[in-house]
VOBA-1610 file (N, C-alpha, C; in pm, whole numbers, padded with zeros to 5 digits, always signed):
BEGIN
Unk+03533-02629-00314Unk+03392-02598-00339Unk+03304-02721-00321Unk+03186-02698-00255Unk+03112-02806-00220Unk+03041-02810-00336Unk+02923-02955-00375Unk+02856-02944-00548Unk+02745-03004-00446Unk+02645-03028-00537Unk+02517-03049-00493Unk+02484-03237-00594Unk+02395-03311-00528Unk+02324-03394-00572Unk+02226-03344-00661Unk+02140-03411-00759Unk+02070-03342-00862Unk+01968-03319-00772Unk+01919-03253-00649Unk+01762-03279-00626Unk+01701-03173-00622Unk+01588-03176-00630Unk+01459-03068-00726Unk+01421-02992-00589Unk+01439-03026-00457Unk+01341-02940-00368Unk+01378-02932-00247Unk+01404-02808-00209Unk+01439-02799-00042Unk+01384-02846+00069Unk+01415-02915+00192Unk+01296-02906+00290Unk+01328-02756+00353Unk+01218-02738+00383Unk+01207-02599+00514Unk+01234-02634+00619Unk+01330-02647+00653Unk+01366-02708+00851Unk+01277-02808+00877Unk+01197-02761+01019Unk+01119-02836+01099Unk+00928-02796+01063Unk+00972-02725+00945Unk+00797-02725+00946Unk+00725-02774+00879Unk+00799-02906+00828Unk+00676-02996+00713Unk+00656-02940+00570Unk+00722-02854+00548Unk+00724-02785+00409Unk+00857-02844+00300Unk+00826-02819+00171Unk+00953-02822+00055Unk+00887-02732+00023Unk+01015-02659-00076Unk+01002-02550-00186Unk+01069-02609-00328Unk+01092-02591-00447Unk+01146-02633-00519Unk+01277-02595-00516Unk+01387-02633-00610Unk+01525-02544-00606Unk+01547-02415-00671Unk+01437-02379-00744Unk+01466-02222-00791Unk+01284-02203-00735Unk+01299-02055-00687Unk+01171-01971-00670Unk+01226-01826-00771Unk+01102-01742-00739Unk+01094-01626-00845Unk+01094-01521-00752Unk+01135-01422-00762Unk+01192-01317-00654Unk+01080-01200-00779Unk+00993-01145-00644Unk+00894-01005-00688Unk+00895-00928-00701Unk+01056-00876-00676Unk+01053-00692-00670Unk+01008-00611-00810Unk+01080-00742-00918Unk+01007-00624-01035Unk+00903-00605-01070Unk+00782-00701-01043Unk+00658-00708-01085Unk+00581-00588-00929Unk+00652-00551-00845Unk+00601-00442-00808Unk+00604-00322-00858Unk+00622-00283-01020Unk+00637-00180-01066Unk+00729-00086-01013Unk+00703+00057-01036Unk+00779+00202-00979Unk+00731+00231-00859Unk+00844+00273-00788Unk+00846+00324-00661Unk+00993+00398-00642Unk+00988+00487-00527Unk+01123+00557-00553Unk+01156+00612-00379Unk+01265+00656-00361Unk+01301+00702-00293Unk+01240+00869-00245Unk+01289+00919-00119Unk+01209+01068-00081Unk+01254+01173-00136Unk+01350+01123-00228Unk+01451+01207-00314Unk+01378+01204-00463Unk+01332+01079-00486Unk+01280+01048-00629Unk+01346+00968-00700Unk+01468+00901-00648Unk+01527+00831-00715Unk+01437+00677-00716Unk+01477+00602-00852Unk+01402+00472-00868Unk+01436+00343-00789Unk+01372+00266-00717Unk+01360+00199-00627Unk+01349+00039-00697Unk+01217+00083-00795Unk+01191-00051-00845Unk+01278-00096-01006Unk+01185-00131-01077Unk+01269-00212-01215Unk+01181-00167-01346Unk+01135-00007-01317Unk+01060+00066-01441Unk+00917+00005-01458Unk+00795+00046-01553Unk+00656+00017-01599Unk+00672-00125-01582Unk+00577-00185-01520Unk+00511-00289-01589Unk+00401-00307-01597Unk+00308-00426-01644Unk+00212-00449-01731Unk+00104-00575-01626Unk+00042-00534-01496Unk-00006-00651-01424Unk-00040-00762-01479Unk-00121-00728-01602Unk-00192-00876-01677Unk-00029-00990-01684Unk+00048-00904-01752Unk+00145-01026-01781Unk+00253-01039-01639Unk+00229-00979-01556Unk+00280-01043-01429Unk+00232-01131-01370Unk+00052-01134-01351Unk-00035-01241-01344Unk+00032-01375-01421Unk+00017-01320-01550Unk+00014-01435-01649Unk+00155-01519-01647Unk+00322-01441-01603Unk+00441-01494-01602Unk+00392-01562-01434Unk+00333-01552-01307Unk+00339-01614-01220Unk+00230-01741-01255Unk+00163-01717-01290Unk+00063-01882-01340Unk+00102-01942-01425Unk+00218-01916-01541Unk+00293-01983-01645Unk+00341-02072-01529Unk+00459-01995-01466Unk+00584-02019-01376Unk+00516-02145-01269Unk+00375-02124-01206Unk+00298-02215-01165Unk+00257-02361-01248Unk+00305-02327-01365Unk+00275-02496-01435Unk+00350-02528-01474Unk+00480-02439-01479Unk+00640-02515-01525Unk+00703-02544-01393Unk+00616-02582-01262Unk+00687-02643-01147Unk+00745-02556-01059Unk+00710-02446-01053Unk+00779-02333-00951Unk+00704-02269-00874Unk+00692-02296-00756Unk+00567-02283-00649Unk+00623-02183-00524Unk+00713-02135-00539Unk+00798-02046-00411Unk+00823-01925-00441Unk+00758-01782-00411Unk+00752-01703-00456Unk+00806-01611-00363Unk+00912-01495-00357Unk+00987-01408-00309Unk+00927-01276-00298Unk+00846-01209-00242Unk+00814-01048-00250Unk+00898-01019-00109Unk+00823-00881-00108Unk+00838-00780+00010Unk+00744-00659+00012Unk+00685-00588+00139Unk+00576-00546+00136Unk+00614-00395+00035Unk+00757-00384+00061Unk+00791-00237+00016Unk+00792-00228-00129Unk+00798-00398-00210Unk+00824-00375-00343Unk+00713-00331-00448Unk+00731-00188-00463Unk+00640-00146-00523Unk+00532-00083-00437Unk+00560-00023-00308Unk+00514+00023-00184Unk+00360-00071-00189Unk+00364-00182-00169Unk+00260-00273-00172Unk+00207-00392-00297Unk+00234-00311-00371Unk+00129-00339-00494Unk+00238-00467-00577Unk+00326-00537-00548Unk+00396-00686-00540Unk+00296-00761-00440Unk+00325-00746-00390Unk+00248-00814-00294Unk+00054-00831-00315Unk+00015-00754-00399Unk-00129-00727-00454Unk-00145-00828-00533Unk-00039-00764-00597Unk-00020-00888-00758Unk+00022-01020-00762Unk+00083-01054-00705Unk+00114-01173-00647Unk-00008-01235-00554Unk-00084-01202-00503Unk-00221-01254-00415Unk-00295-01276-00554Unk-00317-01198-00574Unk-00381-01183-00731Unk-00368-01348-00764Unk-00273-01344-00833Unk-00171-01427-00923Unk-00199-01581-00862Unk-00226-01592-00726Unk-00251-01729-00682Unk-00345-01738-00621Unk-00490-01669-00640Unk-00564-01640-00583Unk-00644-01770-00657Unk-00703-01892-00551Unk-00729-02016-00586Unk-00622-02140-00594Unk-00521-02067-00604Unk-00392-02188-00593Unk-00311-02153-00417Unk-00355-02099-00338Unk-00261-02021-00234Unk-00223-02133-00185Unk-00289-02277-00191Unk-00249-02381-00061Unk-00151-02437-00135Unk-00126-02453-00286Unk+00001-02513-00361Unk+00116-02438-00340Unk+00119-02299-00317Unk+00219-02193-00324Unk+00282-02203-00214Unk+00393-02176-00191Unk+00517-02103-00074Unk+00512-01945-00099Unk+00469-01866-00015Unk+00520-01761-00010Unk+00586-01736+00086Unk+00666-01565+00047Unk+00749-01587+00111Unk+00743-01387+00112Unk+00760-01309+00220Unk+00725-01171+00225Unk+00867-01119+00311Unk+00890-01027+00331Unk+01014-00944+00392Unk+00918-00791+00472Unk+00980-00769+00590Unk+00924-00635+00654Unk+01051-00561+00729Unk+00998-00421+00731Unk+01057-00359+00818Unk+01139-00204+00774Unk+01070-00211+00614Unk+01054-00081+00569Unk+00944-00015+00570Unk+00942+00134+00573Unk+00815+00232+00592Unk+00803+00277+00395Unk+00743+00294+00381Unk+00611+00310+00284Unk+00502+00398+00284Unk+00463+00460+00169Unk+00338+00522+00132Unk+00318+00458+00041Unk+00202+00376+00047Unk+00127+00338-00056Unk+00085+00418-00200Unk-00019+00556-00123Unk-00028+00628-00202Unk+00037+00720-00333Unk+00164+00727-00244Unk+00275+00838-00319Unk+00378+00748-00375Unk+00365+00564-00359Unk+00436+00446-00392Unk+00593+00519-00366Unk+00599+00580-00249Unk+00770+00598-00180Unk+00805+00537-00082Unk+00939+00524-00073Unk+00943+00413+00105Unk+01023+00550+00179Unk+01036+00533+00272Unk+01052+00611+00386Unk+01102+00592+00480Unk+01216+00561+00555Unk+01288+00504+00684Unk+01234+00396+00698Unk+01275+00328+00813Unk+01262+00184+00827Unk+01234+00180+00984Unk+01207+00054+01053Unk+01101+00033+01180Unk+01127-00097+01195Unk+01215-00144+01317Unk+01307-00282+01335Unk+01178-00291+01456Unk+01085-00264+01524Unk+01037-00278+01666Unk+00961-00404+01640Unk+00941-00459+01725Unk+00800-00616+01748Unk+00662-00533+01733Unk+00656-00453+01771Unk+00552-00353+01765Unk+00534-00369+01582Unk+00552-00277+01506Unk+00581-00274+01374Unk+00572-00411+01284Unk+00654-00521+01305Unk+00649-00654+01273Unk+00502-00696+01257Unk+00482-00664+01365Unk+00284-00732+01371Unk+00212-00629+01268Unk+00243-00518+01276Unk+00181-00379+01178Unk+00144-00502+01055Unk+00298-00498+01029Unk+00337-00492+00864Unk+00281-00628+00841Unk+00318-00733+00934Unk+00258-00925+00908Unk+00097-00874+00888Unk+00066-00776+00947Unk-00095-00774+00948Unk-00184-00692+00777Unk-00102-00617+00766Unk-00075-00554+00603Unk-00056-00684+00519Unk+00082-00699+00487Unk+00099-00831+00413Unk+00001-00937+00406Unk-00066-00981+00504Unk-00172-01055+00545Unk-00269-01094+00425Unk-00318-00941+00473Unk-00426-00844+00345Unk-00392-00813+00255Unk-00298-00783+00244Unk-00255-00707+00067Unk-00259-00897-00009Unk-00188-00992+00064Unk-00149-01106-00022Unk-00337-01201-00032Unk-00393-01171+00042Unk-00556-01227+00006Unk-00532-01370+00100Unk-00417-01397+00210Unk-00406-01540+00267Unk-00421-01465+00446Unk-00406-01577+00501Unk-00419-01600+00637Unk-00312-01670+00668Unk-00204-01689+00628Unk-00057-01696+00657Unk+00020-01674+00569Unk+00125-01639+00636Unk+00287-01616+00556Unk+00380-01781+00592Unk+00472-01795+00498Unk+00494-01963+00478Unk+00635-01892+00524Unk+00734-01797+00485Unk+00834-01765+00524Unk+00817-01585+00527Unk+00800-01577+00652Unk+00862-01426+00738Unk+00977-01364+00696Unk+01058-01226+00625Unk+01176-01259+00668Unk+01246-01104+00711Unk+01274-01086+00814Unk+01321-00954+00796Unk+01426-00858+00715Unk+01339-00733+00689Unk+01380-00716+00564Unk+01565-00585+00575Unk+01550-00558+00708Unk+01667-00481+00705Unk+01746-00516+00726Unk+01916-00515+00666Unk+02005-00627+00728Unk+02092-00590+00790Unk+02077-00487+00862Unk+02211-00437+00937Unk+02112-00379+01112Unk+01987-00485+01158Unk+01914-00470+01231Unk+02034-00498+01309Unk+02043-00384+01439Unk+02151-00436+01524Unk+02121-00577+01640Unk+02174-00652+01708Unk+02160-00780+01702Unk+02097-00782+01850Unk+02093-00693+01921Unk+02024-00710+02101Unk+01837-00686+01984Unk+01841-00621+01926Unk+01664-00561+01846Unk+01624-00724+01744Unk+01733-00782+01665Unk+01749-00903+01616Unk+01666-00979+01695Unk+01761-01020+01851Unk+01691-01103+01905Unk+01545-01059+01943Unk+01473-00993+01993Unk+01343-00899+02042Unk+01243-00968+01880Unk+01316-00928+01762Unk+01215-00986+01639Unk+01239-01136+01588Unk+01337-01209+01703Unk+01307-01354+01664Unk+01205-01378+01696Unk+01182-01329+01865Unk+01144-01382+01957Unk+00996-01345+01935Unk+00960-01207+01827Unk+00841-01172+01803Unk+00812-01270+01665Unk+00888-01334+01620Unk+00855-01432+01494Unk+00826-01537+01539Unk+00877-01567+01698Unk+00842-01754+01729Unk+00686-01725+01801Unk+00613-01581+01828Unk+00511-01562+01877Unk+00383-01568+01760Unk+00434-01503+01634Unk+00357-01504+01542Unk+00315-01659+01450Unk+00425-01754+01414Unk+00435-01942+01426Unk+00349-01945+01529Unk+00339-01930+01644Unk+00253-02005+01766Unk+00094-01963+01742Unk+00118-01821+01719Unk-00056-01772+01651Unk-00092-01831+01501Unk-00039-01872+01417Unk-00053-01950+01341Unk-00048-01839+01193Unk+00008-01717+01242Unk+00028-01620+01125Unk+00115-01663+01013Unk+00184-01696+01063Unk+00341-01738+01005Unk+00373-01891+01066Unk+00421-01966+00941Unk+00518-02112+00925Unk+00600-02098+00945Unk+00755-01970+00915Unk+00842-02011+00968Unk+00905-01849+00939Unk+01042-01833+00968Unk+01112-01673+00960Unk+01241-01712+00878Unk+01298-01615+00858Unk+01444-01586+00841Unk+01487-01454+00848Unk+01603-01430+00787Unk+01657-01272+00778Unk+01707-01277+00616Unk+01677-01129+00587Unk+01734-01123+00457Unk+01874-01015+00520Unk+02025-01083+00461Unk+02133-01039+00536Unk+02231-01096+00452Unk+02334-00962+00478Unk+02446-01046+00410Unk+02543-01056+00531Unk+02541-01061+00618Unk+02623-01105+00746Unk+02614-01222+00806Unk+02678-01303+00821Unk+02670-01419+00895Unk+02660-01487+01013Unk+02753-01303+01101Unk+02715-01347+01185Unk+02560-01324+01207Unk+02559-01215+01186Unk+02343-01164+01211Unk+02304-01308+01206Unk+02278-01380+01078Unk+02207-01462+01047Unk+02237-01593+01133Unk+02320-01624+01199Unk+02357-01719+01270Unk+02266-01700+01428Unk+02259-01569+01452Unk+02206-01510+01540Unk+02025-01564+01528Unk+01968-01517+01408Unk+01841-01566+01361Unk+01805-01677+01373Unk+01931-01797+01326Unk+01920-01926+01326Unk+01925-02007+01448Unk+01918-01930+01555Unk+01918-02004+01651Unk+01770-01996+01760Unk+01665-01962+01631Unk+01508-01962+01645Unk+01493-02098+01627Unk+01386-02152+01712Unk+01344-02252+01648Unk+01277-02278+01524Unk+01205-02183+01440Unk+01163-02195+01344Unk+01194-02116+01259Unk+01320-02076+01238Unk+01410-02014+01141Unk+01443-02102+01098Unk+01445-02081+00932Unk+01468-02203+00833Unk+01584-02122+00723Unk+01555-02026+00729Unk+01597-01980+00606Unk+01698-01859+00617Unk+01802-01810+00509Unk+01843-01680+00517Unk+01848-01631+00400Unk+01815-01523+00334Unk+01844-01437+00224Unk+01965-01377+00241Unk+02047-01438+00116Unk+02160-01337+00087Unk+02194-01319-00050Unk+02282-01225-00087Unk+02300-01213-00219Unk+02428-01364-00256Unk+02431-01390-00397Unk+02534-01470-00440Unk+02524-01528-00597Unk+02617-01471-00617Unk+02579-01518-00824Unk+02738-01583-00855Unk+02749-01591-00978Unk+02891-01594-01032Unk+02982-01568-01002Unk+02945-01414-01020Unk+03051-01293-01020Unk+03091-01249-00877Unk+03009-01268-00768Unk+03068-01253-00627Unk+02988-01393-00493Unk+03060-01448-00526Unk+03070-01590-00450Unk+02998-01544-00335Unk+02958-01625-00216Unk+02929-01599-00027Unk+02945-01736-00003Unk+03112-01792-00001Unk+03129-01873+00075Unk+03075-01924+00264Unk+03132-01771+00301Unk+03066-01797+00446Unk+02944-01842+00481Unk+02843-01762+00378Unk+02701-01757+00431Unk+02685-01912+00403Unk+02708-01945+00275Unk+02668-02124+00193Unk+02748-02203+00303Unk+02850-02172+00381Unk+02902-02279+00469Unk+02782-02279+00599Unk+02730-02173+00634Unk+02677-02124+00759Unk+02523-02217+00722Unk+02454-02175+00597Unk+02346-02213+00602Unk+02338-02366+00566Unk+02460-02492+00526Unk+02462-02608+00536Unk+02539-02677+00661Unk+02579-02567+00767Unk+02646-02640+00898Unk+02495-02627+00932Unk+02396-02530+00962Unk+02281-02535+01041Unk+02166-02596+00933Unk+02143-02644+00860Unk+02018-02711+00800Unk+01966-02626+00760Unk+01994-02456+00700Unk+01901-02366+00676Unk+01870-02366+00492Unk+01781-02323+00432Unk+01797-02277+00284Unk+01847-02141+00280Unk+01944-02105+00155Unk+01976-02001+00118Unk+01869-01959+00048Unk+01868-01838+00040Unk+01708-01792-00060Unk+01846-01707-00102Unk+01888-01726-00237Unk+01981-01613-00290Unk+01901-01516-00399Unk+01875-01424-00350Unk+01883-01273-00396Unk+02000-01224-00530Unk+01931-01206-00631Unk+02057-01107-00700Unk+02144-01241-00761Unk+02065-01344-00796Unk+02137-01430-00867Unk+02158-01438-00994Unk+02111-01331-01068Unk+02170-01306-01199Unk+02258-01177-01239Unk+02314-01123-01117Unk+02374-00942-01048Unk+02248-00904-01162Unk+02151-00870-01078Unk+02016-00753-01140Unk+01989-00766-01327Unk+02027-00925-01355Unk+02056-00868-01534Unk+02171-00889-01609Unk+02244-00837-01517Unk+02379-00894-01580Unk+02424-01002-01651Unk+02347-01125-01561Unk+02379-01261-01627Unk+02285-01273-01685Unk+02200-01232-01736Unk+02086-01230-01828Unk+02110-01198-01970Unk+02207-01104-01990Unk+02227-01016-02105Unk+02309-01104-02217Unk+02234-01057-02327Unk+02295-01109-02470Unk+02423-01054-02525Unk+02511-01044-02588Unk+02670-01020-02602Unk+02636-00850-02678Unk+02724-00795-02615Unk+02721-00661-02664Unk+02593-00561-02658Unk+02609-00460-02742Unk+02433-00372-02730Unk+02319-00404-02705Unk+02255-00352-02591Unk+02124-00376-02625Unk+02028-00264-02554Unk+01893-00311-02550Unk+01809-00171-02470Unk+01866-00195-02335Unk+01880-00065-02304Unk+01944+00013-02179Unk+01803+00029-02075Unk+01842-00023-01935Unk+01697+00007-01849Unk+01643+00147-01835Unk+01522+00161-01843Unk+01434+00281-01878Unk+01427+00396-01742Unk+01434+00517-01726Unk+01419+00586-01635Unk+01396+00558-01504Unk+01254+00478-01527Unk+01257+00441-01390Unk+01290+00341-01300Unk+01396+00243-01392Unk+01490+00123-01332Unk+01565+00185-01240Unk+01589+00147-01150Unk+01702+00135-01035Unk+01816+00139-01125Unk+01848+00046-01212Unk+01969+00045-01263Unk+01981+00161-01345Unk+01940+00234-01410Unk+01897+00338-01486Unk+02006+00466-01341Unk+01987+00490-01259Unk+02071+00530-01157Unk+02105+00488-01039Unk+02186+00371-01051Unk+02208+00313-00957Unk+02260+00345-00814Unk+02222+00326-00709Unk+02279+00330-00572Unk+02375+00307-00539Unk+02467+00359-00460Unk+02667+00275-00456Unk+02648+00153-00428Unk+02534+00080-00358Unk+02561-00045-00344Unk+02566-00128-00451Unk+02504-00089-00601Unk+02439-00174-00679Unk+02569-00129-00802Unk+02712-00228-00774Unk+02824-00146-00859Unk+02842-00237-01016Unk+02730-00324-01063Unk+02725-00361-01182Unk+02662-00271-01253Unk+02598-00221-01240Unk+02592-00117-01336Unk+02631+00063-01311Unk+02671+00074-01430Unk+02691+00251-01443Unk+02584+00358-01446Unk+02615+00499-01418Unk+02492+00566-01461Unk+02380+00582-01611Unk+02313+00555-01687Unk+02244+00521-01769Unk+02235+00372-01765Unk+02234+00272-01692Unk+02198+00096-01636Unk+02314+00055-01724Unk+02437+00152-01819Unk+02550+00048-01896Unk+02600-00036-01785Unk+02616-00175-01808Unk+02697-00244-01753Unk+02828-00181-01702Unk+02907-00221-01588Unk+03019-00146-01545Unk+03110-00248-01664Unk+03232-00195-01674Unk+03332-00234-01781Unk+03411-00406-01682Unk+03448-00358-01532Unk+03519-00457-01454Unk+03398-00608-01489Unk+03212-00583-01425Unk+03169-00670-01442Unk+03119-00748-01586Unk+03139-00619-01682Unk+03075-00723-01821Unk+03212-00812-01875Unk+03348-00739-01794Unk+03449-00842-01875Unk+03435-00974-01821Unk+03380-01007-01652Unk+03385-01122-01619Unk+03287-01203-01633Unk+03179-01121-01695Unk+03049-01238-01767Unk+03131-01292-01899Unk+03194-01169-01999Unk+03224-01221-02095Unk+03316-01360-02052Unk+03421-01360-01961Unk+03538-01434-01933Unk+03445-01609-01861Unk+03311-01586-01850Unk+03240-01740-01807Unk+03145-01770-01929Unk+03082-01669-01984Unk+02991-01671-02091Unk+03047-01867-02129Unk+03133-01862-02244Unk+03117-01982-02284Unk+03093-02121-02204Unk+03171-02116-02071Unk+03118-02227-01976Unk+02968-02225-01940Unk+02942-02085-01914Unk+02776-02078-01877Unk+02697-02134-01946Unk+02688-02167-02102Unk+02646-02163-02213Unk+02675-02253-02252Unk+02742-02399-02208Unk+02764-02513-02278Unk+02616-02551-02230Unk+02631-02722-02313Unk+02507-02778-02310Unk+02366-02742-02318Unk+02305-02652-02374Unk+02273-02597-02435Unk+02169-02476-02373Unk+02272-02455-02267Unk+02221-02337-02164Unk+02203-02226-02227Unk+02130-02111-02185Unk+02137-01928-02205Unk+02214-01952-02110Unk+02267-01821-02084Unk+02337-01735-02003Unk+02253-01770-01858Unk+02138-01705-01832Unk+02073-01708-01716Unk+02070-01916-01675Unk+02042-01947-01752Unk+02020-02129-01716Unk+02177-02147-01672Unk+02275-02100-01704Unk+02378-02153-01687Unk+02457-02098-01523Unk+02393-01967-01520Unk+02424-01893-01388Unk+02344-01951-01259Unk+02198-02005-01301Unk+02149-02073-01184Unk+02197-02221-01166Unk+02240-02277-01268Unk+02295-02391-01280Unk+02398-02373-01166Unk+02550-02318-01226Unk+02618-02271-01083Unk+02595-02278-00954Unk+02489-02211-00900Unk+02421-02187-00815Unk+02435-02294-00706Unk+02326-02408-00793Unk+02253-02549-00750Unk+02401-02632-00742Unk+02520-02564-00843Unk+02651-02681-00785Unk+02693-02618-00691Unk+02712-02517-00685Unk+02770-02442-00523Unk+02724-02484-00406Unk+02593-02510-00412Unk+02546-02572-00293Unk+02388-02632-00298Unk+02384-02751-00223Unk+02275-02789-00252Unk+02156-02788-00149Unk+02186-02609-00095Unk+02130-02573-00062Unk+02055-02420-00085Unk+02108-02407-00202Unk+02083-02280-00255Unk+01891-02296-00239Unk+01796-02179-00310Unk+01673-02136-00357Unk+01707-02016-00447Unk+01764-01992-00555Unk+01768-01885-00629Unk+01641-01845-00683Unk+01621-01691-00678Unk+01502-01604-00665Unk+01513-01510-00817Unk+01513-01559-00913Unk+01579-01474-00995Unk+01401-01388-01033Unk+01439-01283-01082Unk+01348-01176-01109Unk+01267-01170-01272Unk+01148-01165-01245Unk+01074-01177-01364Unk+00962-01091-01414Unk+00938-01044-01575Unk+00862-00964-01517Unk+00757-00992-01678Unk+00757-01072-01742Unk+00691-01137-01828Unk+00705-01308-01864Unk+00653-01318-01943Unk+00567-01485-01931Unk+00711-01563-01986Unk+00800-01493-02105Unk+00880-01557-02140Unk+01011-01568-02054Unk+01015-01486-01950Unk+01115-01471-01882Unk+01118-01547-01760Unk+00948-01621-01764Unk+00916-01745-01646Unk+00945-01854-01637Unk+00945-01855-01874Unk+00982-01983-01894Unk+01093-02035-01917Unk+01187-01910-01902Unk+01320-01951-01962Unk+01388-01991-01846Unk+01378-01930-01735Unk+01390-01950-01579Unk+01367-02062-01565Unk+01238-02153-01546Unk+01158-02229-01518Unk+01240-02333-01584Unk+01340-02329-01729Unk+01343-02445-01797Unk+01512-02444-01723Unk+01571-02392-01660Unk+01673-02455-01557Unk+01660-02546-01530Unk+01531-02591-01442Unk+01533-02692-01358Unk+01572-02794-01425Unk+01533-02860-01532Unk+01529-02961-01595Unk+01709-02980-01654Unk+01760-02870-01671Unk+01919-02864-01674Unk+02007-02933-01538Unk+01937-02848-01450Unk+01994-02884-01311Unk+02130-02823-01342Unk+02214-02858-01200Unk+02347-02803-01174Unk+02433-02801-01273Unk+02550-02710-01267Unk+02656-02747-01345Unk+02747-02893-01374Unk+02819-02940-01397Unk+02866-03010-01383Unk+02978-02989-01318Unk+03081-03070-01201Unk+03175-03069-01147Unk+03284-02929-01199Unk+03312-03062-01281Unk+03450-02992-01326Unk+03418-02832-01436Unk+03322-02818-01433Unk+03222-02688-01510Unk+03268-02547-01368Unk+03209-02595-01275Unk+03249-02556-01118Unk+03377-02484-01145Unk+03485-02579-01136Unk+03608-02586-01088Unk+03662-02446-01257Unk+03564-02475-01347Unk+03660-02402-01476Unk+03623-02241-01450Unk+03464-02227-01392Unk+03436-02101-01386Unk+03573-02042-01291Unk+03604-02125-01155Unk+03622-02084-01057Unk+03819-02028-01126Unk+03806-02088-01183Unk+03966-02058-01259Unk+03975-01976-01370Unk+03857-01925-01430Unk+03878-01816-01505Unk+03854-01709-01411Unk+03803-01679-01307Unk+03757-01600-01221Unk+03885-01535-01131Unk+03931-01646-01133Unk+04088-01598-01035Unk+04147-01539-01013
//
């Protein structure tokens, strides 16, 4: 396992940018949205004022790199978040995802739209919904875009950098090869993939430090999981995703209970996570930053205290070495 140096901030490739080492990932502060079926999409009610208020906290505890997508919350992430840095936009990194269909109105998503055609649609939406005149990281949002259409939306991402829409692209993907494919843009910096504790992505963390890219990891606390306090507690509300989860999403059961396989292996790191005088969540991004020191973990927030508890990682920084090596052996 590779470990990381203590340092606080990524560069972005070749475009004159840093981000810090943890950003805040938007999907929940896009409220409810659901599938054409009705099933829940997003992460149940929330409350805009204190989404405002957890992204301008999160803005003075040093965390300037912010994760949406146009679909989260069929727009209205992306509202709130413009909102949210509306007067600060030139301090901020954002960072947007496309290439799902959407009704705003009826807040449902609806098939998906890989074309260059579409790309410009949605960069031109995002645009507007976020209140800026550029996007800092592009990233496409479907990950199983087949790879002859891949290349067609690099090639429409190195057009949109040249118009000055967009700073730079990536792919949100859990394939390596795809993303290797992406990375061979000139101004592809970045890749989204999932990676926490509980299910490692060696490949991708080797892929994105052979090419100079940042990982933007997705799903770095499995949705909550590594968040959670020991035993009972409130169960996610109707309209959580986890509340009925999708086959992809196999930490949790139907009513958001934790699955039995994943809460035994939080329980089985809990105490390593939790030395020095970590929570649970400080100790899982900690991980993270030793796995590679190229991670950006995006963990999900959706009030002021949950900005700050996030936020006070940084100052923890990585695990320690041999911390690494103990998770990796209870895990075995």
């Amino acid at each position: 396992m590779k470990t990381q140096t203590d340092r606080k901030t990524r560069a972005l490739g070749g475009v004159g940018a840093e981000v810090g080492a943890l950003g805040f990932g938007c999907w929940a502060i896009g409220g409810e949205w659901s599938a054409p079926d009705g099933s829940p999409l997003g992460w149940g009610e929330v409350d805009d004022e204190e989404s405002v208020a957890a992204v301008r906290r999160a803005f003075e505890l040093g965390v300037t790199f912010f994760d949406t997508a146009d679909v989260y919350g069929a727009g209205h992430s992306e509202r709130v978040l413009g909102r949210a840095l509306a007067g600060r936009r030139d301090e901020a990194v954002i960072a947007t995802k496309w290439g799902n269909l959407f009704d705003e109105r009826t807040r449902t998503m609806d098939g998906a739209d890989t074309s260059p055609a579409y790309a410009r649609e949605a960069l031109v939406a995002s645009l507007r919904r976020l209140g800026t005149d550029r996007i800092d990281l592009y990233q496409l949002h479907i990950g199983d875009t087949p790879p002859d259409r891949a290349l067609e939306l690099r090639d429409a991402c190195e057009e949109f950098v040249a118009e000055g829409l967009i700073r730079a692209y990536g792919w949100s993907t859990d394939d390596p090869e795809r993303a290797a494919l992406f990375a061979g843009g000139e101004h592809c910096v970045a890749v989204q993939h999932a990676c926490n504790v509980l299910e490692d992505a060696p490949e991708m963390l080797s892929l994105t430090e052979e090419r100079g890219l940042i990982s933007v990891i997705r799903s770095p606390l499995a949705m909550g999981l590594l968040a959670g306090a020991r035993g009972e507690g409130p169960r996610p509300a109707a309209g959580d995703i986890r509340s009925t989860p999708p086959a992809w999403l196999s930490w949790f059961e139907t009513g958001g209970v934790p699955a039995e396989h994943w809460a035994a292996r939080v329980e089985a790191v809990r105490e390593v996570l939790t030395a020095d005088g970590r929570t649970l969540t400080q100790g899982a991004l900690g991980w993270l930053w030793a796995r590679s020191g190229r991670t950006v973990p995006i963990p999900g927030f959706r009030t002021v205290a949950q900005a700050e508890e996030n936020a006070a990682a940084l100052a923890l920084g990585p695990l320690r070495p041999e911390q690494l090596e103990e998770v990796a052996g209870l895990l075995a």
